[in-house]
DRENLOFI-535237 format. One record per residue (C-alpha): residue in one letter; x, y, z. Coordinates in Angstrom, 1 decimal, always signed. Example, Ala and Ser with C-alpha at 12.3 -4.5 7.8 and 13.67 -1.06 7.14 Angstrom:
2
+----+--------+--------+--------+
: aa :      X :      Y :      Z :
+----+--------+--------+--------+
:  a :  +12.3 :   -4.5 :   +7.8 :
:  s :  +13.7 :   -1.1 :   +7.1 :
+----+--------+--------+--------+
//
This chain:
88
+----+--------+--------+--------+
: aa :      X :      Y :      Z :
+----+--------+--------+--------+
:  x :   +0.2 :  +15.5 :  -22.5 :
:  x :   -0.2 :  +11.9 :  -21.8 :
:  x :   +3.5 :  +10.6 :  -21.0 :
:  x :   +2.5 :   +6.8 :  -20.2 :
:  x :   +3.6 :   +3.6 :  -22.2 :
:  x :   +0.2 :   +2.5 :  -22.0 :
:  x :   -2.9 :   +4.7 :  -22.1 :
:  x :   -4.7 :   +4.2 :  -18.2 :
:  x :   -8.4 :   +3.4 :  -18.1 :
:  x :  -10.9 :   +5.3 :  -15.8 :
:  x :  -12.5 :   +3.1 :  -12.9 :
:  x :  -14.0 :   +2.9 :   -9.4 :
:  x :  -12.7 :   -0.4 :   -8.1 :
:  x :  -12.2 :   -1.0 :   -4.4 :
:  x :   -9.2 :   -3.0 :   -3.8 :
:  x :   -6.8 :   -3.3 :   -0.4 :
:  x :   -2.6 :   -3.1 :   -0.2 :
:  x :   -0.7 :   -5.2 :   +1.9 :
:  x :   +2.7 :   -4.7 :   +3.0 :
:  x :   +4.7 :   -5.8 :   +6.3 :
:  x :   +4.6 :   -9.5 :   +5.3 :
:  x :   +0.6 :   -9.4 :   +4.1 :
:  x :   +0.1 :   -8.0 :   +8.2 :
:  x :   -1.2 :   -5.0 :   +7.4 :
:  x :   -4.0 :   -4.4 :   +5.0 :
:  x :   -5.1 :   -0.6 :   +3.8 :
:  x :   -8.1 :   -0.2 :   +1.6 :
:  x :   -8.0 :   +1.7 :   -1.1 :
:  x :  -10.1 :   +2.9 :   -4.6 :
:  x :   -8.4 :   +2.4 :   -7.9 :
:  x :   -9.1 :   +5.6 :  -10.3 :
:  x :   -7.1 :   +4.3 :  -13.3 :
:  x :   -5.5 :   +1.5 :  -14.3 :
:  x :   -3.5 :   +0.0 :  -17.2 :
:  x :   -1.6 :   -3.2 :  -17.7 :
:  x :   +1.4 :   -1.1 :  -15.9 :
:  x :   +0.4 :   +0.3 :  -13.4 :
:  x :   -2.8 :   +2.3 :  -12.1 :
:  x :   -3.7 :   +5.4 :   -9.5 :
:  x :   -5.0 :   +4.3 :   -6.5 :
:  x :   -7.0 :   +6.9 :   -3.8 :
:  x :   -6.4 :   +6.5 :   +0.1 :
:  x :   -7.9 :   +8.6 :   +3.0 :
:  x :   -4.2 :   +9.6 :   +3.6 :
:  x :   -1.1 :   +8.1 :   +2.0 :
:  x :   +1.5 :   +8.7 :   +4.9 :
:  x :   +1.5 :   +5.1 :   +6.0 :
:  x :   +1.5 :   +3.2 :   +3.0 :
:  x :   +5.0 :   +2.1 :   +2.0 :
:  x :   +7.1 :   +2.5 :   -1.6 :
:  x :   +6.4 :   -1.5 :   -2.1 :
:  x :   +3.7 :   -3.2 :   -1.1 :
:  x :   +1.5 :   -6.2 :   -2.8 :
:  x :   -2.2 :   -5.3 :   -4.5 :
:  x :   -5.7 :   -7.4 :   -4.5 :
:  x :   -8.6 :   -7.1 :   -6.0 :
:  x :  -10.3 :   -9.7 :   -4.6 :
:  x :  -10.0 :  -10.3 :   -1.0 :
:  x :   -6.2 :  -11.6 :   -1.6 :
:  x :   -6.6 :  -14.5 :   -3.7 :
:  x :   -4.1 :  -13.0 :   -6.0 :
:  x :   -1.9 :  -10.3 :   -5.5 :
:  x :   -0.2 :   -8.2 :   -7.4 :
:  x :   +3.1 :   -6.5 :   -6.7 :
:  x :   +3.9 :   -3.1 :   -6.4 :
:  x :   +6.4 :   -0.1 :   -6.3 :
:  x :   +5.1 :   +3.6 :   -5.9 :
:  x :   +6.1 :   +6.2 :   -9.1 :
:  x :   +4.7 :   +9.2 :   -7.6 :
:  x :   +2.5 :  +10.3 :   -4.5 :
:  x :   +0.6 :  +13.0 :   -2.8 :
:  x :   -1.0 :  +13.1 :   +0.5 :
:  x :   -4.4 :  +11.2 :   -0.5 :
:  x :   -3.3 :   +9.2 :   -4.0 :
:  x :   -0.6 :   +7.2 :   -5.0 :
:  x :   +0.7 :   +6.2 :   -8.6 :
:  x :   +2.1 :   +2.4 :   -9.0 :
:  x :   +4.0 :   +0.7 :  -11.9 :
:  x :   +3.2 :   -3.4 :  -11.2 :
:  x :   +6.4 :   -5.2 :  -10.8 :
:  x :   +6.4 :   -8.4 :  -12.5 :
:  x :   +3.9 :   -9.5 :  -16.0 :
:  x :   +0.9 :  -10.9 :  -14.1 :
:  x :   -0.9 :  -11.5 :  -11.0 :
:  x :   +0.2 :  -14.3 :   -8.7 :
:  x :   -2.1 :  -16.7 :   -6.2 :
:  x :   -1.5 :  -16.0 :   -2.4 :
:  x :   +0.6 :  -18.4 :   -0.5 :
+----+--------+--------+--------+
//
């Protein structure tokens, strides 16, 4: 049974975090996504932090982040914040 606010939609879209003040940069693939949050896939998800900011296009904007749930190779997010801002 489908708990969300928001029903999530399917994709394949590559996208990269970045967290310890935009040093460190992980790619990722995004499964699923809504206007809440989405289900990203990672070779391994020991590294990647409970907050971190998201891009989908080389870090012109980035979106931030908190992690709802995780196993060892995906990670759910709820976006903090309404929209997507440009990177300083």
């Amino acid at each position: 049974m489908e708990k969300r606010e928001v029903p999530r939609h399917k994709c394949f879209l590559r996208a990269f975090v970045y967290f310890e003040g935009r040093s460190t940069a992980v790619d990722c693939v995004v499964r699923d996504i809504s206007s809440l949050g989405a289900r990203l896939a990672f070779v391994s998800t020991a590294y990647i932090p409970d907050t971190f900011e998201l891009t989908f296009d080389s870090a012109h904007t980035l979106r931030p982040c908190r992690v709802a749930w995780r196993t060892d190779t995906q990670i759910g997010v709820e976006f903090q914040g309404t929209t997507f801002r440009p990177a300083a």
